[in-house]
C-alpha positions in Angstrom: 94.2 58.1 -173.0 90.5 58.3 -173.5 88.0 57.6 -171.1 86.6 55.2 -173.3 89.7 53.7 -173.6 90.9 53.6 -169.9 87.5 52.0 -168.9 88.2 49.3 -171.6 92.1 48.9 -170.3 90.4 47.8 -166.7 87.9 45.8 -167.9 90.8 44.1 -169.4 92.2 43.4 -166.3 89.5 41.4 -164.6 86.9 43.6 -163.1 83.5 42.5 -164.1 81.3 44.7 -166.4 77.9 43.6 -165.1 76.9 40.9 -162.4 75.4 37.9 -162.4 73.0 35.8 -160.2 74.2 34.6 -156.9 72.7 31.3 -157.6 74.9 30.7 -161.0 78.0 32.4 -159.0 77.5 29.9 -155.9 77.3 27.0 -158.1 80.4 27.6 -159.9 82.5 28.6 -156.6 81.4 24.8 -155.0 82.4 23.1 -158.7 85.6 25.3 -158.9 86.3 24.0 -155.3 85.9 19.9 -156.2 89.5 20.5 -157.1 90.8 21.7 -153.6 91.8 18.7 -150.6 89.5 18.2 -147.8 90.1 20.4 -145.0 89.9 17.7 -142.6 90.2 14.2 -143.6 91.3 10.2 -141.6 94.2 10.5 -144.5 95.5 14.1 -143.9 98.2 14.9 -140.9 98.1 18.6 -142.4 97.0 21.2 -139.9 93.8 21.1 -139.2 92.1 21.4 -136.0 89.1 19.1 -135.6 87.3 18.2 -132.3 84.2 16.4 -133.6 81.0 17.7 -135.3 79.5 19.0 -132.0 82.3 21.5 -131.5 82.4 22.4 -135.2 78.6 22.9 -134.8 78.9 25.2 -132.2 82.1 26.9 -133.6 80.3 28.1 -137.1 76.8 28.9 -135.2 78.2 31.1 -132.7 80.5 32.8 -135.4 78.0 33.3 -137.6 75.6 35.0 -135.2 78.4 37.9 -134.3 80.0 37.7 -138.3 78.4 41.3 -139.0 79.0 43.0 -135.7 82.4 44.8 -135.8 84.6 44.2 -133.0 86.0 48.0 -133.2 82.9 48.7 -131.7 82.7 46.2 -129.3 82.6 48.5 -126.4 80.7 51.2 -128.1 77.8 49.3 -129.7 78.2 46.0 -128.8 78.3 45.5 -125.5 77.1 41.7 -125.4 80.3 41.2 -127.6 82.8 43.0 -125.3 81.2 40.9 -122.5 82.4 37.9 -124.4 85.6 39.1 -125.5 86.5 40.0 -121.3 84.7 36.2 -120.6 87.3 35.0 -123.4 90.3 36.4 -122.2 89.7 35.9 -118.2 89.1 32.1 -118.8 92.3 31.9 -120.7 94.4 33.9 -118.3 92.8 31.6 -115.3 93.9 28.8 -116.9 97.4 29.6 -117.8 97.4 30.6 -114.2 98.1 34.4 -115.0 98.2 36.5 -111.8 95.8 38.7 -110.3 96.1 42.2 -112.7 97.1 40.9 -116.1 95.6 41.3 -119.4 95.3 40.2 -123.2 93.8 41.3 -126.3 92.0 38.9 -129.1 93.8 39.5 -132.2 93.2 38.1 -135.8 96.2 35.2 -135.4 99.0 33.7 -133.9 101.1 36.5 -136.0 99.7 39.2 -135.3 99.8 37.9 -131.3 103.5 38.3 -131.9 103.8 41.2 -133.6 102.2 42.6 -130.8 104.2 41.4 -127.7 107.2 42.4 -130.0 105.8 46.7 -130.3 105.2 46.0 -126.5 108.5 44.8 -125.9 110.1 47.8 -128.3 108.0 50.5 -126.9 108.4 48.9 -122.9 112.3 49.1 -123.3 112.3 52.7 -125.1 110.1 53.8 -121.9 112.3 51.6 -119.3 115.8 50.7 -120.6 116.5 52.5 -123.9 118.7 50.6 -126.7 121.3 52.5 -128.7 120.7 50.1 -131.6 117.8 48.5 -133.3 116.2 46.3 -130.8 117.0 42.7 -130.6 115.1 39.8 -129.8 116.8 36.4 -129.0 114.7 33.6 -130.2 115.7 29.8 -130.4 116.1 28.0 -134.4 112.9 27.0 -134.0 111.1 30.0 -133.2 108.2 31.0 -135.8 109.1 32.8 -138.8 106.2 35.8 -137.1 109.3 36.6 -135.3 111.3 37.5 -138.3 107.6 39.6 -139.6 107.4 41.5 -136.8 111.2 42.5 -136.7 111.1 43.4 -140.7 107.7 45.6 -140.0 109.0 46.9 -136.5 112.5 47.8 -136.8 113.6 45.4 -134.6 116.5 42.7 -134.9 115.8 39.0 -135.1 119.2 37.1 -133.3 118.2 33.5 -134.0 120.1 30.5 -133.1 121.6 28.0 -135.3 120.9 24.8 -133.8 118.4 23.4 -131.1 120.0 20.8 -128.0 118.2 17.9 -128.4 114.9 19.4 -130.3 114.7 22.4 -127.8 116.2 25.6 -127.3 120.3 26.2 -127.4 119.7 27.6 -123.6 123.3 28.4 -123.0 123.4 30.0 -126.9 120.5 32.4 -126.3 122.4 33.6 -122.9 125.2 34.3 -124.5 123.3 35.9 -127.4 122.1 38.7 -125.5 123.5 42.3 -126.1 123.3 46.0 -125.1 120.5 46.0 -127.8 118.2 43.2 -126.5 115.3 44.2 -125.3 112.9 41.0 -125.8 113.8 37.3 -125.7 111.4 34.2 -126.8 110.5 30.7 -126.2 107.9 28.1 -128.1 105.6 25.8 -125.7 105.7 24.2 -128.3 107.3 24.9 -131.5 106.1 24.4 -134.8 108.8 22.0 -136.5 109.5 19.9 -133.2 107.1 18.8 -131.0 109.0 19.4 -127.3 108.0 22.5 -125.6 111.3 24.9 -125.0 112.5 25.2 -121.4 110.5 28.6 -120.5 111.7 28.3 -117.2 115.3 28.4 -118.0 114.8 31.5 -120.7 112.7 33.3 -118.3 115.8 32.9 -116.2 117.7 34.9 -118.5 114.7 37.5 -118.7 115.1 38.4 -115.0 118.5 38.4 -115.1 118.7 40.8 -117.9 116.3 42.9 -117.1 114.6 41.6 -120.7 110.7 41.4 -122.1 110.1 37.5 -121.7 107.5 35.9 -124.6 106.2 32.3 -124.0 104.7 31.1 -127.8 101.8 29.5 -126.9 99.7 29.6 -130.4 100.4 25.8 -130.7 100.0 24.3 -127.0 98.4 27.3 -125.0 95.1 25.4 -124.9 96.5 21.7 -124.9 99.8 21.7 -122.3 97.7 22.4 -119.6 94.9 19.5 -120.5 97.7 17.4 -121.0 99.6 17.7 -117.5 96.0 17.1 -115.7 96.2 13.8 -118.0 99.4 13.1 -116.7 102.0 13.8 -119.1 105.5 15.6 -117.7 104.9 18.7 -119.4 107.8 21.2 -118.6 106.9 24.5 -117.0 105.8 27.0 -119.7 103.1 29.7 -118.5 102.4 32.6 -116.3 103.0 30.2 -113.3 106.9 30.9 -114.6 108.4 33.7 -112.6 109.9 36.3 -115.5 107.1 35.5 -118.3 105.7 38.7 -119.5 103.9 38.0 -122.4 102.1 35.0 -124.5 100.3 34.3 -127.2 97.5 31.8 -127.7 95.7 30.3 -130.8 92.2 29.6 -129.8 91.2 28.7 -133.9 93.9 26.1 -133.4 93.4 23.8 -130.6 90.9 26.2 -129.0 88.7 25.2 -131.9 87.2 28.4 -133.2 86.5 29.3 -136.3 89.5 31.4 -138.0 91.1 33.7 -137.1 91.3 33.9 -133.3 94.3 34.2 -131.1 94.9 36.0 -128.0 97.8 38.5 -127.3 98.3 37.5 -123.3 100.2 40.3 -120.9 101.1 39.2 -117.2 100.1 43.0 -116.4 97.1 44.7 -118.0 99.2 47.8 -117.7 101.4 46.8 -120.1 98.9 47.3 -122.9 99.6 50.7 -123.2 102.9 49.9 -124.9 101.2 47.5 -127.6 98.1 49.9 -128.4 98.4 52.7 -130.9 96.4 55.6 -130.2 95.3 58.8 -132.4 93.1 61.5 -131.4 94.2 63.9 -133.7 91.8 63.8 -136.9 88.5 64.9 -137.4 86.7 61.5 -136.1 87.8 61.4 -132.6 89.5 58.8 -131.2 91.2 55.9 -132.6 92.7 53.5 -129.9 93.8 49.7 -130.6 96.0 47.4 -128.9 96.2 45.0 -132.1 96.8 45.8 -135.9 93.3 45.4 -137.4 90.9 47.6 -136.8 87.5 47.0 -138.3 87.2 43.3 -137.9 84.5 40.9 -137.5 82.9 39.8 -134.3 82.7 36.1 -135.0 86.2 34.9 -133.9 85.6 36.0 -130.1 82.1 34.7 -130.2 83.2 31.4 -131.6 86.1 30.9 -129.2 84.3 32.1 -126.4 81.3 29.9 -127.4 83.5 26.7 -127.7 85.3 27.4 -124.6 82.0 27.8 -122.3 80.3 24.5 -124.9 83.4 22.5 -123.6 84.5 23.7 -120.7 87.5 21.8 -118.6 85.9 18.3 -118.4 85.4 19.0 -122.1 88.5 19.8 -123.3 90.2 17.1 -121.3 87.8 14.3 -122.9 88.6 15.6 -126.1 92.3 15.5 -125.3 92.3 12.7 -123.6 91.2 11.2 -127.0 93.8 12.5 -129.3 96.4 11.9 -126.5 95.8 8.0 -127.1 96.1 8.4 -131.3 99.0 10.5 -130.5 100.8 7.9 -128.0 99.9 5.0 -130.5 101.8 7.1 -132.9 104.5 7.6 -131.7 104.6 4.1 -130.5 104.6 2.7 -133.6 106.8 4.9 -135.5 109.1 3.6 -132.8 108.8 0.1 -133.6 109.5 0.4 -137.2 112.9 -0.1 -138.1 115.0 3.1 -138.7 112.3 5.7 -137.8 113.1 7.8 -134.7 110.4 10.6 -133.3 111.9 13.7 -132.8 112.2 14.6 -129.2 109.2 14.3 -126.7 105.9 15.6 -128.5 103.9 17.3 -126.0 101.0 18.7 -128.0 99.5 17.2 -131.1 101.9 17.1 -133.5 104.9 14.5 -134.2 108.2 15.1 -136.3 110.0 11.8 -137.2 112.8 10.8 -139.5 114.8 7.8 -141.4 118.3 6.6 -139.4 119.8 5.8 -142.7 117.7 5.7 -145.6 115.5 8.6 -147.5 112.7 10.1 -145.2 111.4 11.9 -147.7 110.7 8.7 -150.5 109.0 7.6 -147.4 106.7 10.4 -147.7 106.4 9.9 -151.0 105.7 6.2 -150.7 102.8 7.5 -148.2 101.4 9.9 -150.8 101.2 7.4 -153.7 98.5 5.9 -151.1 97.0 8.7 -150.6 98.3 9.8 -147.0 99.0 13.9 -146.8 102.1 14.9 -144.3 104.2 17.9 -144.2 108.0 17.8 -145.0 110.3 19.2 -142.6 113.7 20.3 -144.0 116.2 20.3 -140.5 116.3 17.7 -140.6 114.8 15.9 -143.2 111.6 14.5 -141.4 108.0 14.0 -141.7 105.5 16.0 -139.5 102.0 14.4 -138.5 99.5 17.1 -136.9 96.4 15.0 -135.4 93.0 15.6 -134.2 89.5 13.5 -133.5 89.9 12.2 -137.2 92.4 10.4 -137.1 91.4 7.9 -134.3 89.3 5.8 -137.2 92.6 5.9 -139.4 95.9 5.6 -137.0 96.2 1.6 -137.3 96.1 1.8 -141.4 98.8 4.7 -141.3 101.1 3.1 -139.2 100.4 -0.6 -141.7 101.5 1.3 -144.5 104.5 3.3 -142.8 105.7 0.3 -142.1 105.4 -1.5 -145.7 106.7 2.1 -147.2 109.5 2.3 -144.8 110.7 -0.9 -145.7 110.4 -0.8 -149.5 112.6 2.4 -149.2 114.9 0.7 -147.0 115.2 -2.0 -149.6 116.3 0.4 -152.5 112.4 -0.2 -153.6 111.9 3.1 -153.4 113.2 6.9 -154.2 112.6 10.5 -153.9 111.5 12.4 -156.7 112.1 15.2 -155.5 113.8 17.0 -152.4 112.0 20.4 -151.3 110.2 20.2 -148.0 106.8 21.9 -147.7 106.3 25.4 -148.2 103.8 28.1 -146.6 103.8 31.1 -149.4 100.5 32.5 -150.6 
């Protein structure tokens, strides 16, 4: 083929032949995105992670004042960014009541959080109690699917139970689960499709007794649980405090309320980093040492958690949860006292799963959407699931009026499904 030819071929496919002003591109981006939903709205219980317009403020500000500044060379050329980055990680591990010695990494997610205590938990048990097989982890049904990533990019065996006792982990299941080959085994505080945080204590049990790498999910409740106990809910033992946890991870863009994407990769020991870091010294450039799987990435997710977290501090996060703790309680109070809805288990975060005792959950959710409420569908079992934040204190009393009117035209026969998929999360 020509040159001529092959330059016209990929022009063909997309890539622009001469630029054009930013002003003209701008305005076209913020037309083409009149189209999109709000990403925080009174009428959406999809994720989204809103703490008021102060917090939001300082979230974007502090971001955008590291956005440039590579976090690669945080300890090289940045030292006011490393400072944050150990100020981050040291207020987290206090708080989750991590002893004297440990350690954590920011990473760029909850993911990649996991992927990373799973290469730890690999590479630990290849150092301390070699596997003949691929290595397993034990995980409950509700585990997130970053489990089954990390396996597929890892090597490493997924054993995941089939059914949950009374929306929490099949305890007795994952004991008996464990092989020769398990070198890692996982709990949710809480998981995503139920809102009841796993018993870590009880998992951690089997941890000690098997000699196994323990993994307390945290990317959902990490920075609410422990608000929530000093507000006086029962919340179920689920940190470092637990005897046997190894390893956690922690979403701070989630309810730590930094701009995306910030999580924390937590480790009980610091020593233990050296078995989630990769290492290579053996090209031209020098050294090349990280504990996560990024490299170059930008400076504005540790500067916005750690700027939120110091903005807030305790007595701020606890007014801010004490908040969303009364929408949430009014929740799931009335979902309770409509006829044939039932809450799934006891929601100790921020999100609340419920479904239909006898009639069609999901034309209930349809019902909701023709009036211009936005949920998720859960599939096992058919349910609807609510995440809340500040917003939704000015539109709780409305949602539950019209859950109640939908729920009873659906239980009248008023009312049906079009269709039956639940909610999906491809890209």
């Amino acid at each position: 083929m020509a040159a001529g030819a092959a330059g016209e071929a990929r022009r063909n496919r997309g890539f622009p032949q001469a630029g054009r002003p930013w002003d003209s591109l701008k305005a076209e981006m913020l037309s083409a995105r009149e189209g999109d939903k709000p990403w925080c709205h009174e009428r959406s219980f999809t994720a989204a992670y809103f703490a008021g317009e102060d917090v939001l403020r300082c979230a974007d500000e502090a971001y955008d004042a590291y956005r440039a500044e590579n976090g690669l060379f945080a300890a090289s050329a940045y030292p006011s960014l490393a400072a944050r980055q150990r100020e981050l990680i040291a207020g987290v591990l206090d708080l989750l009541h991590a002893p004297e010695g440990a350690g954590g990494s920011a990473t760029a997610g909850g993911t990649e959080s996991i992927l990373m205590a799973m290469k730890a938990a690999r590479d630990w048990a290849q150092a301390h109690r070699p596997v003949a097989g691929p290595p397993e982890v034990v995980v409950p049904q509700t585990a997130h699917a970053a489990f089954d990533k990390g396996a597929a990019w890892l090597g490493m065996r997924v054993v995941r139970m089939e059914r949950s006792e009374d929306w929490r982990a099949d305890v007795a299941g994952m004991a008996a689960a464990v092989s020769e080959n398990t070198v890692m085994i996982a709990g949710s505080a809480p998981p995503y499709p139920y809102g009841e945080t796993d018993p870590i204590d009880e998992i951690a049990q089997i941890a000690r007794e098997h000699d196994l790498w323990m993994h307390s999910d945290g990317c959902i409740g990490g920075m609410i649980l422990p608000f929530m106990k000093a507000l006086g809910d029962a919340i179920p033992p689920f940190d470092f405090a637990v005897t046997g946890v190894t390893s956690m991870s922690v979403d701070m863009h989630k309810f730590g309320y930094a701009n995306k994407g910030i999580s924390l990769c937590l480790l009980r020991d610091a020593g233990l980093d050296r078995y989630h870091r990769t290492s290579c010294d053996g090209w031209p450039a020098g050294l090349y040492s990280t504990p996560t799987i990024t490299g170059t990435r930008s400076g504005g997710g540790v500067a916005s958690a750690w700027a939120v977290m110091t903005h807030l501090g305790e007595e701020g996060f606890l007014r801010i949860h004490a908040a969303q703790k009364r929408i949430r309680d009014r929740l799931v109070d009335g979902i309770g006292a409509i006829e044939g809805l039932v809450v799934l288990g006891r929601p100790h975060a921020l999100h609340v799963s419920f479904y239909a005792d006898g009639f069609d959950i999901y034309a209930v959710e349809e019902g909701m959407a023709a009036r211009g409420w936005r949920s998720v569908r859960m599939r096992a079992p058919e349910a609807i699931l609510l995440w809340l934040n500040m917003k939704h204190a000015q539109s709780i009393e409305a949602y539950l009026a019209d859950l109640a009117e939908v729920a009873a035209a659906v239980r009248a026969g008023g009312l049906t499904a079009a269709g039956r998929g639940a909610s999906d999360y491809a890209t």
